[in-house]
N, C-alpha and C positions, 0 to 999 in steps of 0.2 A: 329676930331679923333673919331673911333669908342669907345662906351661904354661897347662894346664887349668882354671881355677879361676872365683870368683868375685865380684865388689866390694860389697864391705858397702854395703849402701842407704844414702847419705846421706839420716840422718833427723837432725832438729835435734830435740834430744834436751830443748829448752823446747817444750812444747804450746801455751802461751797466753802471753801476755804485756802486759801491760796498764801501760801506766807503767813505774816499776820494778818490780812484780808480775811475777814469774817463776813458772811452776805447770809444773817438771818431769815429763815422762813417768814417770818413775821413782817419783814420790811419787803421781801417779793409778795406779799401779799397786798401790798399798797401797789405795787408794781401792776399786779394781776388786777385789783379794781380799777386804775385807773383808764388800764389797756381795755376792759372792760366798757368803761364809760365812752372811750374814745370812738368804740367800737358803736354802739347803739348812736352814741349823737352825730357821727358822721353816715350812718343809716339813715336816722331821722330826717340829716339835713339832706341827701339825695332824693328823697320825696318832693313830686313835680310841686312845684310852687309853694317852697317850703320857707321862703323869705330866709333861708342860712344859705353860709357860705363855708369854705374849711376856714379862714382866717375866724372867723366869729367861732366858730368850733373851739379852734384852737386857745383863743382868748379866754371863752368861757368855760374851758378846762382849767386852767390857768388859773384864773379867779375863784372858780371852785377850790382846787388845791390848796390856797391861799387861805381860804375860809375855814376847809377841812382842819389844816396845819394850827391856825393861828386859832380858832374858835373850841376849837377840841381840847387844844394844853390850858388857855383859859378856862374852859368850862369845868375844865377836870380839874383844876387849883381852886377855884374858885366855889364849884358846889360838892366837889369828896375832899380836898386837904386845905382848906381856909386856914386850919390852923399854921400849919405844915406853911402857909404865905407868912400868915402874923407874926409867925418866929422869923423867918428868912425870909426877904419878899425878893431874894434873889433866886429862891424856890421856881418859881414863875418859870424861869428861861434855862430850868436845869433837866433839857427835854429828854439824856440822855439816863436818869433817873426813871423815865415810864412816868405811863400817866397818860392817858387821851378818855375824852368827852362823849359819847356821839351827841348828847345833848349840846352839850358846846360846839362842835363840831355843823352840829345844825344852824345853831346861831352864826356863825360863821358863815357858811354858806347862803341865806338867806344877807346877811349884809353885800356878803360878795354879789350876789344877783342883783340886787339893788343897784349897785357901781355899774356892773356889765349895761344892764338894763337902759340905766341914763345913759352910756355911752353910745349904745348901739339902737337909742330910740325906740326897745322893744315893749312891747305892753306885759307887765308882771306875772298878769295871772297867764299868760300864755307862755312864759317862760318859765314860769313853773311847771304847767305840763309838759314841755319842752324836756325838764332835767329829770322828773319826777320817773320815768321807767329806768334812767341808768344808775341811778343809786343801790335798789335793792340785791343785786347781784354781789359788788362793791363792798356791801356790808355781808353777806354772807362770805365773799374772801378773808375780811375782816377776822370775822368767828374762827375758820377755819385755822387762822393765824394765831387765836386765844386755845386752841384746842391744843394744838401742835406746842406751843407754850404752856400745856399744862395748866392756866393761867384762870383766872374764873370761872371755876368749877363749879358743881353744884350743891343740892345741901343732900345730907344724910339720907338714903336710900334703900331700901331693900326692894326695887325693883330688878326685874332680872341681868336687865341693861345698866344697869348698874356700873359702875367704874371707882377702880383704887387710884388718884391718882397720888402720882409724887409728892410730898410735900404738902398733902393733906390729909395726911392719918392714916390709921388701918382701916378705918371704913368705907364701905362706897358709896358713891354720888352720883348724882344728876349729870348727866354729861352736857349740861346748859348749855353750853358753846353751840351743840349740835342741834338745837331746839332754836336757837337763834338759826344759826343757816337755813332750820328747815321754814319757820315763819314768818320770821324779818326777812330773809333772802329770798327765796324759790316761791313760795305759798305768795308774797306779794308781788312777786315781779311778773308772775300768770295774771294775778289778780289786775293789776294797771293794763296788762296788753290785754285781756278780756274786756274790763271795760273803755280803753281806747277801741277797739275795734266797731262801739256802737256811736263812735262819734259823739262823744259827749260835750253839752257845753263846757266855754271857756274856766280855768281853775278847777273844774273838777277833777283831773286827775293829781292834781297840787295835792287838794284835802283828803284824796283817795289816801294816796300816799299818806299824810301827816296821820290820819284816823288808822290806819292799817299797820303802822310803823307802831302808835301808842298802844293797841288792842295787844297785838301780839308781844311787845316789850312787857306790856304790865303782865300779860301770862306768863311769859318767862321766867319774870323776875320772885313768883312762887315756886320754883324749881332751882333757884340760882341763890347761893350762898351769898347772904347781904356782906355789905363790907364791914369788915372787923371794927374800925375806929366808928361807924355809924351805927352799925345794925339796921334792928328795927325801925321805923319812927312812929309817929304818931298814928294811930286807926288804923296798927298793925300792916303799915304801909312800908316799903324800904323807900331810897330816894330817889328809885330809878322809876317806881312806882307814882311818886309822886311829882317828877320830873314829865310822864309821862300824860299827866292829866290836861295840862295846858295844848298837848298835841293833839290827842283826843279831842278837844274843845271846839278848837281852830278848825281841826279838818271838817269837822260835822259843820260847823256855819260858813264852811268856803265852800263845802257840797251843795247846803240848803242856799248861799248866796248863788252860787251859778247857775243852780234850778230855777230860782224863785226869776233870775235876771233873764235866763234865757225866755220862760214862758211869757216876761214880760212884754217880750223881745216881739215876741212871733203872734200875740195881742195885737199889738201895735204895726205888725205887717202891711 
């Protein structure tokens, strides 16, 4: 193996600290996606005859966060520590343990629009495209929050970029965190404003998103050290991999439906 590599930046992973006031980098990270979001969806909704308003903004921030919060610590009990439930099922609500989803996190939010949606009489698949560009930015503060934490590193390495970090041996690794920022974050958030800018039928940018979030997750997750109590799974898959597949699935037949519906659409003209 090359002796080539590189040391994880020691960065003290509390930003502020004030008394015993602790304000981890990793919770102003949440901070930063959601300012993030707030930012593009009140963009989005100043667009001439964009049927939003800031209350609906505001709301559907709200309900998002909701879903993020509630659908992430479920999803993360749920599909990495079931056991970790079975023994303690007070596990569940011990948020201060760690522990988040984004697959749960999705599920979450997909309910959450649903509620919004009924409430505010909006049509789905157009509030999907609606949500579908402020997320990926969001999720690369996320990473950036995993990185700074040391925390999901990657597997054994001898590339040059390489990295030692903390608390995972002498050897260096995949700095995976970074590889999320670079394709779950930036590489998709070009890619929805690319194809938003050709006006595409309704839900398309919904499945863009879903198909682009799984493509890039499942490459990832071959450079990213499976979880200890899981590993592997089955056909050499880990569970992030196979968490993955269902989004993948979805996004391709929300693509091919809005295609198929729009051409329908203009047939029928």
């Amino acid at each position: 193996m090359s002796q080539t590599f590189l040391n994880y930046p020691s960065i003290d992973p509390v930003a502020i600290s004030i008394g015993p006031v602790a304000v981890h980098w990793y919770g102003l990270m949440y901070l930063v996606a959601f300012v993030i979001a707030w930012w593009l969806a009140n963009r989005q909704a100043r667009a001439p005859a964009s049927g939003w308003d800031k209350q609906q903004v505001s709301d559907l921030l709200f309900y998002g966060f909701l879903g993020v919060i509630l659908g992430g610590r479920i999803g993360y009990v749920l599909f990495y520590q079931f056991d970790s439930f079975l023994a303690d099922p007070l596990y569940l609500v011990k948020i201060w343990t760690g522990g988040m989803s984004f697959h749960g996190g999705l599920l979450g939010v997909l309910v959450a629009m649903a509620l919004f949606a009924r409430k505010y009489r909006k049509d789905y698949l157009a509030l999907g495209d609606f949500v579908a560009p402020l997320i990926p930015l969001g999720l690369a503060a996320g990473r950036i929050g995993n990185f700074i934490n040391a925390e999901l590193w990657g597997r054994v390495t001898d590339v040059p970029w390489g990295m030692v970090f903390p608390g995972a041996g002498p050897l260096p690794r995949h700095p995976s965190q970074l590889y999320h920022v670079a394709l779950e974050g930036i590489l998709l958030f070009v890619i929805i404003l690319l194809v938003r800018h050709f006006k595409p039928a309704r839900g398309t940018l919904g499945g863009v998103f879903l198909l682009g979030y799984g493509v890039a997750r499942f490459i990832v997750e071959f450079f990213r050290e499976p979880d200890a109590h899981l590993g592997v799974l089955s056909l050499g898959m880990t569970m992030g991999q196979w968490l993955c597949l269902p989004m993948i699935l979805a996004g391709l037949g929300l693509i091919i439906y809005s295609q198929t519906h729009k051409n329908a659409a203009a047939r029928t003209a």
